[in-house]
C-alpha positions as MATLAB code, in Angstrom:
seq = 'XXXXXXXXXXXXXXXXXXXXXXXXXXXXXXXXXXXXXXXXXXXXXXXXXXXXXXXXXXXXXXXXXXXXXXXXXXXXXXXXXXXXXXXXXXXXXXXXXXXXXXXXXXXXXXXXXXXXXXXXXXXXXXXXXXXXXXXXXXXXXXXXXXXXXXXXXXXXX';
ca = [
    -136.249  -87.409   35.044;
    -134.541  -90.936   35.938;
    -131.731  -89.302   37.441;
    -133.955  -87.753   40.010;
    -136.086  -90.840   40.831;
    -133.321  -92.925   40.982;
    -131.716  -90.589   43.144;
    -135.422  -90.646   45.520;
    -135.943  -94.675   44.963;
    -132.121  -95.816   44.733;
    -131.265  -98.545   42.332;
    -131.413 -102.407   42.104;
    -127.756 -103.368   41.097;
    -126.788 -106.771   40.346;
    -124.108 -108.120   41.575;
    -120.829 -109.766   39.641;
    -117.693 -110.822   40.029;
    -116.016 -107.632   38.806;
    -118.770 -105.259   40.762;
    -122.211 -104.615   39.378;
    -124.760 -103.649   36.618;
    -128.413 -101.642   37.195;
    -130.892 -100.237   34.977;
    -133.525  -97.571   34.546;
    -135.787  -97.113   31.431;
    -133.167  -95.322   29.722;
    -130.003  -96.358   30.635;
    -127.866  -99.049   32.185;
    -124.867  -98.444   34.307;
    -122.140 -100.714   35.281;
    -119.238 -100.764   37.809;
    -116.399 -102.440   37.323;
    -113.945 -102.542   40.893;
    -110.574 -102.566   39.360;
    -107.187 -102.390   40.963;
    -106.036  -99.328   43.498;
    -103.987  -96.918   41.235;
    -105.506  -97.605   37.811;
    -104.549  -94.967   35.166;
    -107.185  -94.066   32.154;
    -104.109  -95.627   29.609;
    -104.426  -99.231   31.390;
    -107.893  -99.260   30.038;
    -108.852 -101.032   26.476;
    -112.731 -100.285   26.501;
    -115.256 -100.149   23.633;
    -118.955 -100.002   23.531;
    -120.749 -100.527   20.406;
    -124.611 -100.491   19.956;
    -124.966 -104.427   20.732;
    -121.322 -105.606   21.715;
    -119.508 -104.356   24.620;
    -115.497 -105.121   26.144;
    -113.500 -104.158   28.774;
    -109.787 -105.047   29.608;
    -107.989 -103.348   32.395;
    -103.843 -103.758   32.299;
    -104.316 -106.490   29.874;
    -106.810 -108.378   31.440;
    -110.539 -108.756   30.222;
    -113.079 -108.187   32.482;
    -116.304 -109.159   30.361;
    -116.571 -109.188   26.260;
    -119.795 -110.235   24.743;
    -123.094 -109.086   22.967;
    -125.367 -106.924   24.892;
    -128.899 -108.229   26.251;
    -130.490 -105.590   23.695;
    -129.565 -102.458   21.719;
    -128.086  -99.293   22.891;
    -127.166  -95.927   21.429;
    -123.741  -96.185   20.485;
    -122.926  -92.657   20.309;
    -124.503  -92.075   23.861;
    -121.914  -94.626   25.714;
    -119.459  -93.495   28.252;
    -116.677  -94.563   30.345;
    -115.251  -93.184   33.306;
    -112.631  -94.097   35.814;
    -113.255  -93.136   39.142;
    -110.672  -92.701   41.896;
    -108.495  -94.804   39.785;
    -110.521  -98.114   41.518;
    -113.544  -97.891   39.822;
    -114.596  -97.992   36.392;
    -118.494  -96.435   35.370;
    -119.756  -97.115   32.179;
    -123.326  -95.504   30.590;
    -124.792  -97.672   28.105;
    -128.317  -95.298   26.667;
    -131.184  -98.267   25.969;
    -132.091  -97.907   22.535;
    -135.822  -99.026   23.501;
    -136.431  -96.965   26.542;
    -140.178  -98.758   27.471;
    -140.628  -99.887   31.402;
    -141.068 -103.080   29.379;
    -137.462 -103.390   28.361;
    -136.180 -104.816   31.160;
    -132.262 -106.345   30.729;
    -132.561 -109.662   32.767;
    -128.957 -110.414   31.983;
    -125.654 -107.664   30.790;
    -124.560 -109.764   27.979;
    -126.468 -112.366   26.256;
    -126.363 -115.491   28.707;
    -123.808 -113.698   31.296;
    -123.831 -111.792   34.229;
    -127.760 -112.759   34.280;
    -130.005 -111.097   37.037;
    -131.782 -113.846   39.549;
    -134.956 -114.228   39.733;
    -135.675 -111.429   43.082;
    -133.026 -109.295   41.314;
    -134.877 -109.510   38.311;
    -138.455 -108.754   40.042;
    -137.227 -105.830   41.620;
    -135.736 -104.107   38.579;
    -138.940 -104.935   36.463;
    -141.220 -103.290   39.764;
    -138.727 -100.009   39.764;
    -139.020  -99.861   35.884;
    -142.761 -100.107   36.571;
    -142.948  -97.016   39.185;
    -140.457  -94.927   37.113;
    -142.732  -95.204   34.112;
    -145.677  -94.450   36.748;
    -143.624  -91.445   37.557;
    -143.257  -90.345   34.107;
    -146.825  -90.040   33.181;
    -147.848  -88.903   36.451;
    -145.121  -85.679   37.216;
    -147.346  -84.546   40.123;
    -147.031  -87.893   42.462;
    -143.885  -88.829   43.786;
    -143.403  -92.897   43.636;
    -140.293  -93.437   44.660;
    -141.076  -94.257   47.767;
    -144.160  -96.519   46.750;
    -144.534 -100.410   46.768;
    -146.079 -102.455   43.593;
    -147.713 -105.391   43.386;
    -149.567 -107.597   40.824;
    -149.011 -107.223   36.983;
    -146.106 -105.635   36.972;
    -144.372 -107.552   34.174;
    -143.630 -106.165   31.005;
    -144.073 -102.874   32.068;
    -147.501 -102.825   34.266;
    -150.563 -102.499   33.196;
    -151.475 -100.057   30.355;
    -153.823  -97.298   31.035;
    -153.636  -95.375   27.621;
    -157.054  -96.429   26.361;
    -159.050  -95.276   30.079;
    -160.654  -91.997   29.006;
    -159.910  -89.233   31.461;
];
């Protein structure tokens, strides 16, 4: 289902030196520019559950502990065009709550709009979820967003 409202409500990337990182309640995605004529052989790249490295011809791009878990098994790594590099990482806690605010531990940290704007689309995915008949991708949030918005579990229907 995040595929689809990310595809409706686009994405809120943030930016790095080497390209970018987003997020949805499931997953985070990163893309890594590398050099024009790349082959699959020039990269080194391994994802574990809370670590994560990349070199490219010898050169690391990022190495570090995650901001939280991820399914280990569930990781991929593409290269795209031979310029680009897209990497998968599956959130081990997939709650609108869990928002990354930074890649790696201390690095590649979202600022503080960036950060607002993931938390909101986490918000109206998870809106999305338990509400399949509305369509929110197109829809604007305000108030207590944070951690997830406000829980409506215990209103009796």
């Amino acid at each position: 289902m995040s595929v689809h409202f990310e595809e409706r409500s686009g994405v809120v990337p943030c930016k790095t030196p080497w390209g970018s990182w987003s997020q949805t309640m499931e997953e985070v995605f990163i893309e890594v520019n590398v050099p024009h004529g790349t082959n699959a052989k020039d990269v080194k790249c391994h994802l574990g559950s809370r670590d994560i490295e990349l070199h490219v011809k010898g050169k690391e791009i990022f190495k570090g502990k995650l901001f939280d878990t991820t399914v280990c098994d569930e990781a991929t790594w593409t290269l795209e065009d031979k310029c680009l590099i897209q990497i998968i990482l599956m959130k081990t806690n997939r709650e609108a709550g869990n928002c990354w605010s930074s890649l790696l531990e201390g690095e590649y940290c979202a600022n503080a709009w960036v950060q607002d704007q993931m938390q909101r689309k986490l918000t109206l995915e998870r809106f999305q979820r338990e509400n399949p008949g509305f369509d929110f991708s197109g829809a604007e949030i305000s108030g207590n967003f944070a951690g997830g918005g406000p829980d409506f579990s215990s209103l009796q229907k």
